[in-house]
N, C-alpha and C positions, 0 to 999 in steps of 0.2 A: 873210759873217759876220765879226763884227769878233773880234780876236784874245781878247778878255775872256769874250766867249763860248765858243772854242776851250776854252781852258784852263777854263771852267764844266764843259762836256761830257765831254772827257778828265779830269779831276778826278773827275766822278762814275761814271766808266766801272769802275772798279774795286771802287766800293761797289755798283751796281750787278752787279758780276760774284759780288759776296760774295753777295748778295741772292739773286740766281739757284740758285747752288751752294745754300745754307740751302733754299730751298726746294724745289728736287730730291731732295734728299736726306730732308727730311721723306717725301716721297712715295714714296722706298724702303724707306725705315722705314715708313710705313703699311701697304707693299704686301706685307713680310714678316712682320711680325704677324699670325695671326688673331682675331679678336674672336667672346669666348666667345658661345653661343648660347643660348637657354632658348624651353621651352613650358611650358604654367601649365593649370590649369583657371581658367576667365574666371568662373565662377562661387563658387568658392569664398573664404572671409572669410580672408584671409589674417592681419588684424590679431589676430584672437586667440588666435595662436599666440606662445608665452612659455617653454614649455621643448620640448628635444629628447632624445630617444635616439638611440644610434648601431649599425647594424650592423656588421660588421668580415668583411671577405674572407678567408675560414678557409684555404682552399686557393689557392695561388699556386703560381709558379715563380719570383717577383716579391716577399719577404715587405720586403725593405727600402720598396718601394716603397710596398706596402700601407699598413704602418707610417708612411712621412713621407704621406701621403694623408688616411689616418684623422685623425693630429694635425692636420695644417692644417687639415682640416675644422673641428675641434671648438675649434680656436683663431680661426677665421675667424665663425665663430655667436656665440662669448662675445665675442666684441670687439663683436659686432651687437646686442651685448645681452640675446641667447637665454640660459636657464641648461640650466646640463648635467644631465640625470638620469639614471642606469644602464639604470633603467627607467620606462617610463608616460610618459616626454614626452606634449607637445600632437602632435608630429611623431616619425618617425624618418628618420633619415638613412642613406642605404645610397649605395654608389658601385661603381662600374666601371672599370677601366683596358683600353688595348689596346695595345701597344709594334707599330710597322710601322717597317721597314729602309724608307728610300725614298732612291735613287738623288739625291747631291748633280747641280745644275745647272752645265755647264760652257757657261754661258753666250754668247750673240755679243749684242755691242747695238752699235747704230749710233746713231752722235750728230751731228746736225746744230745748228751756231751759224754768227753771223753776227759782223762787227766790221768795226772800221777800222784801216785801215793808211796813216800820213800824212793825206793828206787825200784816197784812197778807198777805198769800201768793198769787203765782200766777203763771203761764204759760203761756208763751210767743210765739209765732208763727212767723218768720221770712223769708226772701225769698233775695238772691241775685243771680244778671245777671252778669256776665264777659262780659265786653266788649273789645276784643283783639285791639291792638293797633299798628299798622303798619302790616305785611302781615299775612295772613291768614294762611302761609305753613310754616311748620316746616320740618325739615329733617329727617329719621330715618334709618340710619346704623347700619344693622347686618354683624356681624364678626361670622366667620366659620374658625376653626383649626382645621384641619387634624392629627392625629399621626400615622405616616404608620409605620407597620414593616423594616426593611432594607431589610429583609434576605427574606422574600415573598411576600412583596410588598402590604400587605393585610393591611387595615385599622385596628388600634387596639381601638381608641379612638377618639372621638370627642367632640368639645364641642363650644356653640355658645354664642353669646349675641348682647343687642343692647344699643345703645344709642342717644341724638337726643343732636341735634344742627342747629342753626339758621345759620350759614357762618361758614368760615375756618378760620385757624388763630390758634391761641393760645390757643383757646377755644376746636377744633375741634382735635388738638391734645392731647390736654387733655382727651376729650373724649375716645380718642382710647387707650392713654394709660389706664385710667381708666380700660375701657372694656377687654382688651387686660390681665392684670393681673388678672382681676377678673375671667375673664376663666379659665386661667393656673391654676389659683390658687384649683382649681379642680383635676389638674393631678401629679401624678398619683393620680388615683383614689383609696379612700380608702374603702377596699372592707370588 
């Protein structure tokens, strides 16, 4: 191999190393998201639906929550175009929350790469431990949105998701609005 080559190959060994990194890491990000879910009635017209009503969860242990839920809901439909009515929508809106403790992952992964050193190569075998740092429990909230009919009362859609968080706050509302659009953003369903 003539030396112009060399210096080609080692040259791009570093962008290429960038390249690698950017797309592993994509894929840890995908693999820690979950992507909201929905089921629909396959028969019914969803197009002509134009306003909503909303239920409101009267009894919690949870009223902040309720409360940033409720609004995102009803801020996520007028953005969609839906108008708001108190009462008599085309639809109503009803939701569910569930709050689950679930034990943080104190992780092992093993990494296997390969490279060059001089001019041979090699394969490399690696092993990392996570060790968590202050408490062991993370939080994990699922959200449930309801779309009932008005006229029969009959459920026409659903659709759910979750999200985690460590405490309330500014974080925790973030979360819910996050969650909270990324379901709607499902409905109607395009069928």
């Amino acid at each position: 191999m003539t030396t112009s080559k060399r210096s080609m190959l080692r040259g791009s060994s570093p962008t290429w190393r960038r390249l690698t990194l950017i797309i592993c890491s994509l894929f840890i990000l995908a693999a820690c998201t979950t992507k909201p879910k929905q089921d629909y009635d396959v028969n019914y017209d969803f197009s002509a639906l134009k306003t909503f009503s909303q239920l409101s969860v009267e009894q919690t242990n949870d009223p902040l929550t309720a409360d940033r839920i409720n609004a995102d809901i009803k801020q996520s439909l007028l953005n969609q175009g839906f108008v708001y009515q108190p009462e008599g929508g085309d639809f109503i809106v009803n939701y569910a929350f569930v709050t689950q403790d679930k034990e943080k992952d104190s992780s092992l992964s093993i990494g296997l790469g390969s490279g060059t050193w001089g001019s041979k190569g090699g394969i490399g075998l690696g092993t990392s431990i996570g060790i968590p740092l202050g408490s062991n429990i993370a939080k994990t909230q699922t959200i449930q949105i309801d779309i009932v009919d008005s006229t029969d009362k009959r459920l026409i859609w659903r659709g759910n998701g979750q999200y985690h968080f460590d405490q309330g706050g500014e974080d925790k509302a973030k979360g819910i609005n996050e969650t909270v659009a990324a379901i709607l953003a499902q409905f109607p369903p395009q069928k």
